[in-house]
C-alpha positions as CSV (number, residue, x, y, z in Angstrom):
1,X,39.7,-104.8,-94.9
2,X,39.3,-101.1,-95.8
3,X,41.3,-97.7,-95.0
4,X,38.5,-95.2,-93.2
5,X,39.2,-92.1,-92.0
6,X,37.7,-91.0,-88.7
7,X,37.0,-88.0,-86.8
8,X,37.9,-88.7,-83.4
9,X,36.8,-88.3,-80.5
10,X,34.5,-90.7,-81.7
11,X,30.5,-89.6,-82.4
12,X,27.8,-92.9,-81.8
13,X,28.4,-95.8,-83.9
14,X,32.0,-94.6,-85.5
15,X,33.6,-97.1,-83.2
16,X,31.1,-100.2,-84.1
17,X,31.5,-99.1,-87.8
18,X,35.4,-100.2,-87.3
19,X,36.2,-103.6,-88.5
20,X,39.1,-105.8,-87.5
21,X,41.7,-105.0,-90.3
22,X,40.6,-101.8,-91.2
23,X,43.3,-99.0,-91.9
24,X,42.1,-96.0,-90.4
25,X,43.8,-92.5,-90.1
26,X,42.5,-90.7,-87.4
27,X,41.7,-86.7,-86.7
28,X,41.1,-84.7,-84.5
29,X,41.9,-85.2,-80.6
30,X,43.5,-87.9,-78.6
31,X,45.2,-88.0,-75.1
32,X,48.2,-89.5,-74.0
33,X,48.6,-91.8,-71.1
34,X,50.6,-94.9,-70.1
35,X,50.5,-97.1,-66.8
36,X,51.1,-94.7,-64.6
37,X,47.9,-92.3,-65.8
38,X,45.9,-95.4,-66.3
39,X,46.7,-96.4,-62.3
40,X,45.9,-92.4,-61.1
41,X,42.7,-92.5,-63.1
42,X,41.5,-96.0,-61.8
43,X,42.3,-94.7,-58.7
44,X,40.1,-91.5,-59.0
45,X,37.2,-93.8,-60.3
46,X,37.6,-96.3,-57.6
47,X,37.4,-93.0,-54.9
48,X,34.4,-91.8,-56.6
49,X,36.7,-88.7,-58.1
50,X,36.3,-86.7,-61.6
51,X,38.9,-87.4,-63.8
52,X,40.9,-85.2,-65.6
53,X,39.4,-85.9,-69.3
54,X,36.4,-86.5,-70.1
55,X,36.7,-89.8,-71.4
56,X,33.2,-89.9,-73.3
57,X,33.8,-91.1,-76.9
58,X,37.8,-90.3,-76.6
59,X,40.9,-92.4,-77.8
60,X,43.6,-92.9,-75.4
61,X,47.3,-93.3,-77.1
62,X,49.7,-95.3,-75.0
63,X,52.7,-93.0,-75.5
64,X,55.6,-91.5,-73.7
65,X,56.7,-88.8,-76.1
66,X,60.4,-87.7,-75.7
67,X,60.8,-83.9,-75.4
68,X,60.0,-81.5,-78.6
69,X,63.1,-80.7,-80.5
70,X,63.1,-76.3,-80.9
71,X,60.7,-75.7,-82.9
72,X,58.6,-79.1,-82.7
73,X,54.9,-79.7,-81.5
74,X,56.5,-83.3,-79.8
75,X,59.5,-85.3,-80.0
76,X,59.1,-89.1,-81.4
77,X,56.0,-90.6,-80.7
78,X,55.9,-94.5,-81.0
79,X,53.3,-96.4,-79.4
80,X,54.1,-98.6,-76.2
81,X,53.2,-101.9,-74.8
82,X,49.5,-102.0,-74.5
83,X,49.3,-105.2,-71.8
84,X,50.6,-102.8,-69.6
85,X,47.4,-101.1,-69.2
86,X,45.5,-104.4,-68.8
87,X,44.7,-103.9,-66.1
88,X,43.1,-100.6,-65.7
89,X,41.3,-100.8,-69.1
90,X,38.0,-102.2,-68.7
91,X,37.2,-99.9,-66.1
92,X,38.0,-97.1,-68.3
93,X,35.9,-98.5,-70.9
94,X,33.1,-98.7,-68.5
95,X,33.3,-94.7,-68.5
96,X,33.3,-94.1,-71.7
97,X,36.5,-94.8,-73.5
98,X,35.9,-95.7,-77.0
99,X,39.6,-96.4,-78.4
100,X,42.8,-97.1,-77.8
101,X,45.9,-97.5,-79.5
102,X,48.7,-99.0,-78.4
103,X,51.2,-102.0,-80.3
104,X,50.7,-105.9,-79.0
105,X,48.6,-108.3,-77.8
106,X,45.5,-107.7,-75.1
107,X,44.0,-109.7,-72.9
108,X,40.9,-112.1,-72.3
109,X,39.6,-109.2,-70.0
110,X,40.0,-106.6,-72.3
111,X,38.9,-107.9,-75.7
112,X,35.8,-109.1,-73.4
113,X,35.4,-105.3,-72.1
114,X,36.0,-103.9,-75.9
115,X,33.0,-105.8,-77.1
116,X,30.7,-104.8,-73.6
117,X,31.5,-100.9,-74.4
118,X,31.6,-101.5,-78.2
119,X,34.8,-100.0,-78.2
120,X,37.9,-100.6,-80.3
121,X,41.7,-101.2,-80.2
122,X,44.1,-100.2,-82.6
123,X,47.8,-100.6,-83.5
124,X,50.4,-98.2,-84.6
125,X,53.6,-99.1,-85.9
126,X,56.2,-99.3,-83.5
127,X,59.8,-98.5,-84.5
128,X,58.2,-95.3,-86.7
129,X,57.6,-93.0,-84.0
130,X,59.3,-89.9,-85.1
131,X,57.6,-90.7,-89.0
132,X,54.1,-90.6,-86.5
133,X,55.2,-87.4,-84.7
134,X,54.7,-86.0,-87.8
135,X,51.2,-86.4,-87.8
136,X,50.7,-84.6,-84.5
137,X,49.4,-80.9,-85.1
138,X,49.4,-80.1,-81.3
139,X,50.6,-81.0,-77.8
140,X,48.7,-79.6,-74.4
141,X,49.7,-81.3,-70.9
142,X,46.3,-81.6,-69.4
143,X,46.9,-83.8,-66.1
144,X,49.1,-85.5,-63.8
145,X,52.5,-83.5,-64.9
146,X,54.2,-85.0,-62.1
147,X,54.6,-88.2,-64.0
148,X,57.0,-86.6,-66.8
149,X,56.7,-88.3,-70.1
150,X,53.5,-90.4,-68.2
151,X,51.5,-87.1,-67.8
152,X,48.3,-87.1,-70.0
153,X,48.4,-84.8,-73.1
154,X,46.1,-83.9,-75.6
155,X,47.2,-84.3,-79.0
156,X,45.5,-83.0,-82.1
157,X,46.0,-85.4,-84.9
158,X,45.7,-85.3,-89.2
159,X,45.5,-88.7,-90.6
160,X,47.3,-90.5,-88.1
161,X,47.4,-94.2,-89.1
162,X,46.1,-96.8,-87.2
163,X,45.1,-100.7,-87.5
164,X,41.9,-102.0,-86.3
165,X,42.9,-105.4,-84.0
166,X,40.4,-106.2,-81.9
167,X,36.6,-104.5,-83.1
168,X,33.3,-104.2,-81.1
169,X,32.2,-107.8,-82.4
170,X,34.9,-109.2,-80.5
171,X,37.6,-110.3,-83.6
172,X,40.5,-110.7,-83.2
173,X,42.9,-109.5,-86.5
174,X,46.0,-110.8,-84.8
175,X,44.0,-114.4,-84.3
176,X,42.6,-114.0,-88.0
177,X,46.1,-113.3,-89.6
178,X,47.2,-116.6,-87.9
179,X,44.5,-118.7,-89.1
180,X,44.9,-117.3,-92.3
181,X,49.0,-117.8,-92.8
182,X,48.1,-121.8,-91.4
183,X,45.6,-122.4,-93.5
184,X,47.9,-122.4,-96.6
């Protein structure tokens, strides 16, 4: 395990280079969307529509940021559920979605679809989303503003810290932890 810091969106190969347990701190841009984006967009795919961002290389953050205090770029930022995008994910992988960060467990289908698209998914600490507001230099609403706190965003990041789960060679750091804590 090793902390690396990464421009993001991600250029070739900075996603394969990502190892299951790697600390990373992220800058540069991200967008925002939950399960309510993630349905819209596979929608548009499935229709044969553009979507909204251009997902080549990008990280998606699933995050419903509460409103900006005066005077701040976003309120608290903490990362949601990421099972709840399940089932949209591989497809967005399959256009060009290289990361996603999120907190919790994925599925059979996804891990499967991260190691197709050599992608990656990361954690962020739940619980500490004001402390990761922090590291959010910028806020745009870019699409889909009917869906409130859903809408996507672009965020511009400085050393926002993540944890490499599950990498392009398929492992698993949740399973790995496990193994390691029984095998004491």
């Amino acid at each position: 395990m090793s902390e690396k810091r990464i421009r993001v969106p991600f250029e070739p190969g900075a996603a394969e280079s990502l190892k299951s347990g790697d600390t990373v701190l992220l800058s540069g841009t991200i967008y925002t969307a939950r399960d309510a984006a993630h349905k819209r967009m596979t929608e548009q795919l499935e229709n044969g529509e553009e979507l909204p961002v251009d997902l080549e290389g990008q990280v998606i953050y699933y995050v419903g940021p509460t409103p900006a205090r005066p005077g701040e770029v976003i309120g608290s930022a903490g990362p949601t559920t990421s099972s709840r995008m399940d089932a949209y994910t591989p497809a967005l992988l399959s256009h060009g979605l290289k990361g996603m960060i999120g907190k919790g467990y994925r599925n059979r289908d996804v891990i499967d679809a991260i190691q197709e698209n050599n992608a990656v998914y990361m954690v962020a600490i739940g619980g500490t989303g004001a402390l990761l507001a922090r590291k959010i230099t910028a806020s745009t609403l870019v699409a889909y503003e009917d869906l409130g706190t859903e809408a996507i965003r672009r965020l511009e990041v400085e050393d926002f810290p993540c944890i490499v789960i599950n990498d392009s060679a398929g492992n698993d750091f949740y399973e790995s932890s496990q193994q390691s804590f029984s095998n004491d």
